[in-house]
N, C-alpha and C positions, 0 to 999 in steps of 0.2 A: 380596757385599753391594753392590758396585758395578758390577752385569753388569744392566742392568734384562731381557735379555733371561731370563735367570737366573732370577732374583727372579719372576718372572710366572711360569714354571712350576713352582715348587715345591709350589704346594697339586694342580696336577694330578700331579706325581710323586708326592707323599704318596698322591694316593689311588691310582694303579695300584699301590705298595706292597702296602696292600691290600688291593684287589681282587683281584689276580694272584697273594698270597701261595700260597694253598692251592694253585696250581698248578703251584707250583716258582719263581716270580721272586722272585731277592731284589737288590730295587737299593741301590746303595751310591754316595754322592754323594762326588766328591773336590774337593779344594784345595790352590793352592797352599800352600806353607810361611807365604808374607807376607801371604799376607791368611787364614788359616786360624781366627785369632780370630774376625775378624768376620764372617767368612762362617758361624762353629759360631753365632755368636750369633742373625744374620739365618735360618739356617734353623729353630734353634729357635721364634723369634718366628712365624716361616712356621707354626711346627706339625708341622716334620719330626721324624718319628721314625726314617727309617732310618739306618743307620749314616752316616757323615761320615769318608771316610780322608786323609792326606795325599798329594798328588801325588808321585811319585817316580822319578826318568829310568828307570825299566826299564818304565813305561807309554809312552815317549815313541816307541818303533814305530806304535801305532796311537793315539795319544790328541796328539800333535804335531801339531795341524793346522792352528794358527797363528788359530785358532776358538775362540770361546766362546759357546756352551758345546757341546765336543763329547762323544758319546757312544758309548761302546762296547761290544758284549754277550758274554757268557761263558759258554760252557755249563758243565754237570756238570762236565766234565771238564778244566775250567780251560783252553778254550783259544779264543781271540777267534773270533767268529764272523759272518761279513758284512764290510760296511765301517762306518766312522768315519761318525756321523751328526752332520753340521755344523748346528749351529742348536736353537733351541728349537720343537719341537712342542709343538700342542693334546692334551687326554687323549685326544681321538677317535682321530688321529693315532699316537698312542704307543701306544696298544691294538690300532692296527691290523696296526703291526710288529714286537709281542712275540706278536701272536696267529699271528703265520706264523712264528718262531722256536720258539714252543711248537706248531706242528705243527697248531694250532685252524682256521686259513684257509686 
């Protein structure tokens, strides 16, 4: 709730949610433990619907990046793939790099 860079992407992460559903992405928004209230609350108000998990030190290999808001992908098979995407991207942007993770580009 207090990240504006944050906050400005949420309605385009809702909609790659989905858009990309049927293709296999399911994104999952985290937080810390201290602000996990009001960030459930602010991305409700956003319109998000995708799940919202708690941040937890066994993320902090690749999600540690001393950035917010950073991002990280996971395939099938539960295992990080790429590197830690520092910063908030545009939908154009975030479609472009799920669409070479899913194999499209």
């Amino acid at each position: 709730y207090w990240c504006g860079p944050c906050m400005r992407e949420l309605p385009d992460l809702q909609r790659l949610s989905e858009d990309y559903a049927d293709r296999g992405l399911l994104l999952l928004g985290v937080s810390d433990r201290e602000y996990e209230r009001d960030n459930a609350a602010a991305a409700a108000d956003a319109g998000v619907s995708y799940p919202l998990l708690r941040y937890v030190p066994e993320l902090d290999p690749w999600m540690n990046t001393g950035y917010i808001p950073t991002t990280i992908f996971v395939n099938a098979d539960g295992k990080v793939v790429g590197e830690a995407v520092v910063g908030s991207r545009s939908y154009e942007d975030w479609a472009a790099l799920i669409g070479q993770y899913l194999g499209e580009a």
